[in-house]
N, C-alpha and C positions, 0 to 999 in steps of 0.2 A: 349298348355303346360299341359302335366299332372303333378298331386297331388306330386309324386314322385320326378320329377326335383324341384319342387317349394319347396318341403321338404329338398332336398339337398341343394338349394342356398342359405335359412334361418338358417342350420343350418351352412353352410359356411358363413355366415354373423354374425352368432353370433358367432361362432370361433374367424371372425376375430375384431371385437366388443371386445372382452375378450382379444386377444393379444394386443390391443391397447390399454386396459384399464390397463393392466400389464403393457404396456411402460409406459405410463403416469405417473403411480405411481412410475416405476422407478426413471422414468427421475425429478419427485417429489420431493423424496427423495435423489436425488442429490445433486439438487437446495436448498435442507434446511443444506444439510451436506457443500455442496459448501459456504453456507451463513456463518456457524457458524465454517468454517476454516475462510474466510473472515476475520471475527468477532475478531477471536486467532489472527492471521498473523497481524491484523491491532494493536490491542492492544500490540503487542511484540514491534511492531516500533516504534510505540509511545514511549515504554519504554525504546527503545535502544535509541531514539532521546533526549531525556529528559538529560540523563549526556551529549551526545556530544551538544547540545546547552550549555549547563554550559561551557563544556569547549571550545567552541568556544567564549564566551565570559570573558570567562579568559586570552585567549588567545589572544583578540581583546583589553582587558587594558592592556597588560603588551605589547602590540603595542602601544599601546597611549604611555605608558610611554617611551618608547624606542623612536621613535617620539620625544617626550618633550626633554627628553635629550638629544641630537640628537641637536634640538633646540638651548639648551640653550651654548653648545659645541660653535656652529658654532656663536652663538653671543660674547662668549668668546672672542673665535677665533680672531671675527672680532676686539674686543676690542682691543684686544694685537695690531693686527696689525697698529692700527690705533694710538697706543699709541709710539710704534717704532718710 
């Protein structure tokens, strides 16, 4: 091997040494951008979840109470008929 091709291969080596130190940072800076939409997207949900659980548990008494009365109807109900 001569000086020449070993000078070429090295410098082909650190070409490609340097394109893949550029990915890496790319792909880096992805990863922190990917993190910190993560971070936004998660905390949105959170906050759109926060009224719908309220109101699914608003919505879960005023079952109960529909329920109850419902209840107390059909014990009526039964009274009456039992008093016939």
């Amino acid at each position: 091997m001569d000086i020449e091709y070993l000078r070429g291969e090295i410098i082909k080596t650190l070409g490609l040494h340097e394109a893949l130190s550029d990915i890496v940072d790319s792909l880096s800076d992805s990863l922190e951008e990917n993190k910190q939409n993560s971070s936004m997207v998660q905390y949105n949900l959170k906050r759109e979840i926060r009224p719908l659980s309220s109101l699914t548990w608003a919505i879960n008494d005023e079952l109960i109470k529909i329920a109850d009365a419902t209840d107390e109807l059909t014990i009526k109900s039964a009274r009456t008929g039992d008093e016939k």
